[in-house]
C-alpha positions in Angstrom: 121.6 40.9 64.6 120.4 38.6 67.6 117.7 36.5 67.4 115.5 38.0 69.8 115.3 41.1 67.7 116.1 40.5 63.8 114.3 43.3 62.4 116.3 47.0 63.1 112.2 48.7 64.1 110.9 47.7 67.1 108.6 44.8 67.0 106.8 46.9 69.9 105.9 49.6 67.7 104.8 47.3 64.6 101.3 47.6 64.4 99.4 44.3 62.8 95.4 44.5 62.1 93.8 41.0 61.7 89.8 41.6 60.3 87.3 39.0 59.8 88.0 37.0 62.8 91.1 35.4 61.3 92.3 32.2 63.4 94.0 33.0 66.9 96.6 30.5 65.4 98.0 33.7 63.6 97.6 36.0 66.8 99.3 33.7 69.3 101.7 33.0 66.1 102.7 36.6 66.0 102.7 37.5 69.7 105.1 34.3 70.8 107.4 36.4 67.8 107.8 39.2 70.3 104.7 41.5 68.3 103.0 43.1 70.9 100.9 44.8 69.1 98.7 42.9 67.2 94.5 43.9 67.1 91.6 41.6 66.0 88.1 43.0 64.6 85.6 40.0 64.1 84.2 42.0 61.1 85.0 42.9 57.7 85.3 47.1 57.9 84.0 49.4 55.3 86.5 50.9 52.8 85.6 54.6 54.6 86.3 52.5 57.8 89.5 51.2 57.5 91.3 54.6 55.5 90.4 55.5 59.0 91.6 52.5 60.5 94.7 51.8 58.3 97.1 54.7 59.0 99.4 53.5 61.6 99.1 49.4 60.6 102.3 47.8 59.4 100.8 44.2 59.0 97.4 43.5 57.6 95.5 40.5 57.9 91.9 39.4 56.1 90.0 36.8 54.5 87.9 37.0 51.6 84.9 39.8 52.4 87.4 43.0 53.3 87.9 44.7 49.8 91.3 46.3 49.8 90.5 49.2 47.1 93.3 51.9 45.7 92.1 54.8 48.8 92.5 52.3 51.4 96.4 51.5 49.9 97.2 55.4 49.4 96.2 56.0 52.9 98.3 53.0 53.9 101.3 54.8 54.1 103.1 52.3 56.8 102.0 49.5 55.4 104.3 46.7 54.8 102.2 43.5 53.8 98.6 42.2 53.6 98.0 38.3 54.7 95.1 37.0 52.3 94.0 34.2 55.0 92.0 32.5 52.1 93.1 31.1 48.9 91.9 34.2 46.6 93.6 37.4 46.4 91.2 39.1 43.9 89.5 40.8 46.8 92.8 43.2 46.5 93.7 45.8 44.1 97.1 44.3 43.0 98.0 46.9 41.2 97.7 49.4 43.5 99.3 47.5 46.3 102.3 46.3 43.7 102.8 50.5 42.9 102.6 51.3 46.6 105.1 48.5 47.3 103.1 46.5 49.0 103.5 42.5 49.9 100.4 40.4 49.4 100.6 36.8 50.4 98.2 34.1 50.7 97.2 30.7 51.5 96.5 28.9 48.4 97.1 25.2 49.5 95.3 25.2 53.3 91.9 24.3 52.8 92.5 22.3 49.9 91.2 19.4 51.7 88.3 20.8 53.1 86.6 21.5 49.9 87.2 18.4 48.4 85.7 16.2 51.2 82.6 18.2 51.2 82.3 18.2 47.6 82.7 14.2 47.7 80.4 14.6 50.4 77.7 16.5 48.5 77.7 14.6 45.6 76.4 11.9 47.7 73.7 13.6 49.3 72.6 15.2 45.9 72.4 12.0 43.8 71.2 10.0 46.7 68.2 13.1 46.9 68.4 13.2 50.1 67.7 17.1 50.4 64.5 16.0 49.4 64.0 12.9 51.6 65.4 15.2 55.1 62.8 17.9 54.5 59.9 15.4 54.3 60.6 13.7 57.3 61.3 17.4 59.3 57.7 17.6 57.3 56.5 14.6 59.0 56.0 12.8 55.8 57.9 9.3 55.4 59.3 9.2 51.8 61.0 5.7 51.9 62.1 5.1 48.1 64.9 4.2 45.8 63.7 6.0 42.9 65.9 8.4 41.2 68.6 7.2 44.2 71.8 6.2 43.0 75.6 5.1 43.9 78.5 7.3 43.0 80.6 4.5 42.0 80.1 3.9 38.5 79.7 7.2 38.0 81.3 9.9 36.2 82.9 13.2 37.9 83.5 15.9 35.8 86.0 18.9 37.2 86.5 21.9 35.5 89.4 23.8 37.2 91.9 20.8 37.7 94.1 22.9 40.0 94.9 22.5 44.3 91.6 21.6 44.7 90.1 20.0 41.7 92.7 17.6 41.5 92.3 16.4 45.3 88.3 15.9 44.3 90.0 14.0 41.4 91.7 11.6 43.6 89.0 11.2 46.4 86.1 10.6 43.7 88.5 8.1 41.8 88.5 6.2 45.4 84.9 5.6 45.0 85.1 3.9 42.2 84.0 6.8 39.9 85.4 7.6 36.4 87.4 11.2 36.4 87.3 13.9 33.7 88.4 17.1 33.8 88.5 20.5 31.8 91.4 23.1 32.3 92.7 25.7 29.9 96.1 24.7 30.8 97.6 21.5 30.2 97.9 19.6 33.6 99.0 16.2 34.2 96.1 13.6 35.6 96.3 12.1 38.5 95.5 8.1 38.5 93.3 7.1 35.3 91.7 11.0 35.1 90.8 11.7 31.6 91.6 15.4 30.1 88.3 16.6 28.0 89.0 18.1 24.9 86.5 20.6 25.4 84.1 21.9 28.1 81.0 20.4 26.0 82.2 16.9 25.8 83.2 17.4 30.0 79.3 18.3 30.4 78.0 15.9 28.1 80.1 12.9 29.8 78.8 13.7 33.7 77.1 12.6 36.0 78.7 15.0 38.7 80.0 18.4 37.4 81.9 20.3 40.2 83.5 23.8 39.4 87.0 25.0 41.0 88.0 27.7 38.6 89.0 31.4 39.5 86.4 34.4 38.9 87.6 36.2 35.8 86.4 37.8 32.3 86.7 34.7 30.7 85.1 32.7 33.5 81.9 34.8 34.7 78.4 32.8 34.1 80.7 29.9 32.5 77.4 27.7 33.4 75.1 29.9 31.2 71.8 28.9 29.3 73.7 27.5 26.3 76.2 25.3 28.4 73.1 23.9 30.8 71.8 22.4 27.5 74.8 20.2 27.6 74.5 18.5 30.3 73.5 15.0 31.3 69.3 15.2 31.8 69.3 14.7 35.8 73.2 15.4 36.1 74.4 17.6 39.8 76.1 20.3 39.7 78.8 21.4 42.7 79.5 25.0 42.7 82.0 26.3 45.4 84.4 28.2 43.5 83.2 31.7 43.0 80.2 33.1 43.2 80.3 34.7 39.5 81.1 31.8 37.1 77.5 30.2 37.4 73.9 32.2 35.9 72.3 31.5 38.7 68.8 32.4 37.2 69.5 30.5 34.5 70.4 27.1 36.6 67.1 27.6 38.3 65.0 27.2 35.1 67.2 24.1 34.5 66.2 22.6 37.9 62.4 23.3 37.5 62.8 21.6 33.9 64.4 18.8 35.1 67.5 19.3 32.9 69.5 19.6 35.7 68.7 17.0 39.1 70.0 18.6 42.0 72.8 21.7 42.6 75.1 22.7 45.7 76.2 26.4 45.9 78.6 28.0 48.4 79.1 31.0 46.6 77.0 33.4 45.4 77.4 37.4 43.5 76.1 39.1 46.3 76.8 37.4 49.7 75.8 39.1 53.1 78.1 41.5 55.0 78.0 39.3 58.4 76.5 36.7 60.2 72.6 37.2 60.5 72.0 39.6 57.1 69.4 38.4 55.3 70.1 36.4 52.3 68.1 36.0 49.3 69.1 33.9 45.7 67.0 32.5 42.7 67.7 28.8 43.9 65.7 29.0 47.3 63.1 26.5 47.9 64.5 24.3 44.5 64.0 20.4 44.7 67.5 18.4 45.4 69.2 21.6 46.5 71.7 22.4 49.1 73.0 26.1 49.9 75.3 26.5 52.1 76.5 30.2 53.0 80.2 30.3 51.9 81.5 27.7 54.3 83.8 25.3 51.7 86.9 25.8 53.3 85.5 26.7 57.2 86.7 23.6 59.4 88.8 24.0 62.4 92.0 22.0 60.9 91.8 24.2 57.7 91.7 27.9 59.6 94.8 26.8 61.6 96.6 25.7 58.2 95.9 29.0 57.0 96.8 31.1 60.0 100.2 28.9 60.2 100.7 29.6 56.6 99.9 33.0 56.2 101.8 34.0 59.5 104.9 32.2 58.4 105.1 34.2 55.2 104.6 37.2 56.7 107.3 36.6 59.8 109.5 35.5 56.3 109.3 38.9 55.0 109.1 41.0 58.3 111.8 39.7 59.1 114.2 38.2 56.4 112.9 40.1 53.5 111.3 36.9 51.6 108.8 37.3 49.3 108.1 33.9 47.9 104.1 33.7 47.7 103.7 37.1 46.6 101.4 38.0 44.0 102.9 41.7 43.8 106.6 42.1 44.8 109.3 39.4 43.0 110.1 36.1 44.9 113.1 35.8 45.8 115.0 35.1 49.1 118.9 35.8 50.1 120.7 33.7 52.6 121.6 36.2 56.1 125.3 37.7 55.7 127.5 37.6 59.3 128.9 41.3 60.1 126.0 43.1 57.6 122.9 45.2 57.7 119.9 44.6 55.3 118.4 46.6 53.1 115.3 46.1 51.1 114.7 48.3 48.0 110.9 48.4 45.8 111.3 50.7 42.8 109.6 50.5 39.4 111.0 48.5 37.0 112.9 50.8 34.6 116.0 50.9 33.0 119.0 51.7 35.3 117.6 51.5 38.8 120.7 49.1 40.2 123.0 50.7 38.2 122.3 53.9 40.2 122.1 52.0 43.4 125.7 50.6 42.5 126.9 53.3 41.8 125.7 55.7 44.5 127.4 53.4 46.7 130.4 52.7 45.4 131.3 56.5 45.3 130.9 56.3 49.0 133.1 53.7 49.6 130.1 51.0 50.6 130.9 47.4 50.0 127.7 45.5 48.9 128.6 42.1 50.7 125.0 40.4 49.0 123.0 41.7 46.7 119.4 40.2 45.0 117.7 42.0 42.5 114.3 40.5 41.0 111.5 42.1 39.1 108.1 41.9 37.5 106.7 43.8 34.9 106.0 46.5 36.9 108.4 46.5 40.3 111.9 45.6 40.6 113.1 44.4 44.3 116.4 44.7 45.6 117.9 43.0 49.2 121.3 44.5 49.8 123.5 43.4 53.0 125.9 46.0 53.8 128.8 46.6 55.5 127.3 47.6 59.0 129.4 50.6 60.0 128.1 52.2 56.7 124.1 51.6 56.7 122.8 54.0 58.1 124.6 56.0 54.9 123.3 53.0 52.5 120.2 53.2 53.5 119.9 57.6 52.8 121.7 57.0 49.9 118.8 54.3 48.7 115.7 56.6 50.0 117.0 59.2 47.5 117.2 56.8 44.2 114.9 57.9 41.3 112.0 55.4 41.1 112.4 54.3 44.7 108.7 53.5 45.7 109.6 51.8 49.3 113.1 51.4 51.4 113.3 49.4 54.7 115.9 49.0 57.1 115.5 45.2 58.1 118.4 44.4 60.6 
């Protein structure tokens, strides 16, 4: 192995798709790696277009719009790993990528920061009413008041999600001089003098500010419903740039026009426009106090170069070394390189005897297993081998033909 070329396929030949218009931090990342072939699409593509598209591609890159469904995997027969560049990864069929042995990484950390200056900054706008205030004077009308204006500090923040993000909102909104509580159905540990609600009724009935950074799921969908918008403060904001599901939009609307509820931000929406220029159309247009903004929480320069840099380091990590820390399909783990040894990486469903048979297998062929790494899931079991290297090109035969094998790669 030499480091120009650590990986036993040509990097010429290794095909990588990045969709979306993904940052060029990834594509210069992946080209001054010796990957030549590397193609970027400024779109999201249909699932019918990329089957088409997907065939020969090793590497796949998107963000959050591309759906990754089971047809586009079982056409995917080359493919080795799919960068989420984006902190979600429920725009892909896990399951189907974890039985087709697929890698799926993402970037759960790199726009952390982003959202939670702009929620800071939102809440300031919105309890300050100054959506109200810009649109008169664009109106021509000069609406120079402090009623219904207020400060943040003093005021109470109330996160539900106290994850990456919720707990950097917890920290900035603290440095304001606002009071911190928080709602998670795990137990997290507060940061600075943060308060953990004991329910998500007192956390409604406490704030002033109510910002959302929880996951779309069963149990989360509409979470701000009819019945929970009667618990909050009269004139409170709610901050919504999570995911587009957990908040009845309809139902926040009557809120506003009631007055229950005294000004709203929203990022994220159930349906959201294929690309730039679609027309876009949701129950809380032309509201009092409210700012939409489309899907833009984590879009700043400095955050899209975190993610590419993240996203492409994990990927290199795999291509290359056979890491999988990050993955949300094939086991972490990682195995320090061997001198004198080939590496083999070996998916294969997680049943009883799999590395038995491996060991086995080659041991009656006289193949000493200099390292070997085996870590599964409930459903995949992943095993690195480095091999002796005048014996694996026999290894790596004898490993294609092991029952349960879903996916074997030469690495070096």
């Amino acid at each position: 192995m030499t480091a120009a070329n650590p990986t036993s396929y040509p990097k010429e030949k290794i095909r990588i798709l990045f969709l979306e218009n993904i940052s060029d931090r990834a594509v210069k990342n992946f080209r001054s790696h010796g990957y030549t072939k590397v193609d970027k699409i400024n779109k999201a593509l249909s699932e019918e277009e990329l089957i088409k598209e997907i065939k020969d591609v090793h590497i796949l890159g998107i963000r959050s719009k591309t759906q990754i469904t089971k047809n586009i995997l079982d056409a995917a027969k080359k493919l080795q790993a799919i960068g989420c560049f984006c902190i979600g990864v429920n725009q892909v069929d896990l399951k189907a990528a974890r039985k087709n042995g697929v890698v799926v990484f993402n970037a759960p950390y790199s726009n952390t920061r982003s959202v939670a200056e702009l929620v800071i900054c939102l809440s300031i706008l919105l309890i300050r009413r100054i959506p109200d205030k810009n649109k008169a004077a664009h109106g021509g009308i000069w609406m120079k008041e402090a009623k219904n204006s207020f400060e943040l500090r003093g005021k109470t923040m109330g996160i539900i999600g106290y994850g990456n993000i919720g707990s950097q909102v917890s920290v900035l909104a603290e440095a304001l001089g606002m009071k911190v509580i928080f709602y998670d159905v795990e137990t997290k540990l507060p940061l600075g003098n943060a308060e953990d609600a004991k329910s998500l009724k007192e956390l409604l009935s406490r704030s002033d500010v109510v910002t959302l950074h929880i996951p779309e799921t069963s149990h989360t969908k509409n979470i701000i419903n009819k019945n929970n918008l009667r618990y909050f403060k009269q004139g409170a904001i709610l901050i919504n740039y999570a995911r587009g599901e957990v908040v009845d939009l309809e139902a926040l609307r009557k809120s506003i026009l009631d007055g229950q509820i005294g000004g709203a931000a929203i990022d994220v929406f159930p349906w959201e426009p294929e690309k730039n220029g679609d027309r876009f159309e949701t129950p809380l247009q032309n509201l009092p106090n409210v700012i939409l903004t489309p899907h833009i929480g984590g879009s700043t320069e400095e955050a899209q170069q975190n993610i590419g840099e993240d996203v492409s380091i994990k990927l290199f990590n795999f291509l290359e070394k056979g890491i999988t820390f990050g993955s949300h399909t094939v086991p972490a783990l990682a195995l320090p390189p061997q001198e004198g040894s080939h590496r083999i990486l070996h998916i294969h469903n997680n049943v009883p005897g799999v590395l038995s048979e491996i060991n086995t297998g080659l041991s009656q062929k006289n193949i000493n297993i200099l390292s070997q790494y085996l870590k599964t899931n409930d459903d995949i079991g992943y095993v690195v081998l480095d091999v002796d290297r005048q014996l694996s090109s026999t290894a790596f035969q004898l490993l294609k033909e092991v029952k349960q094998t879903i996916k074997v790669r030469m690495l070096y």
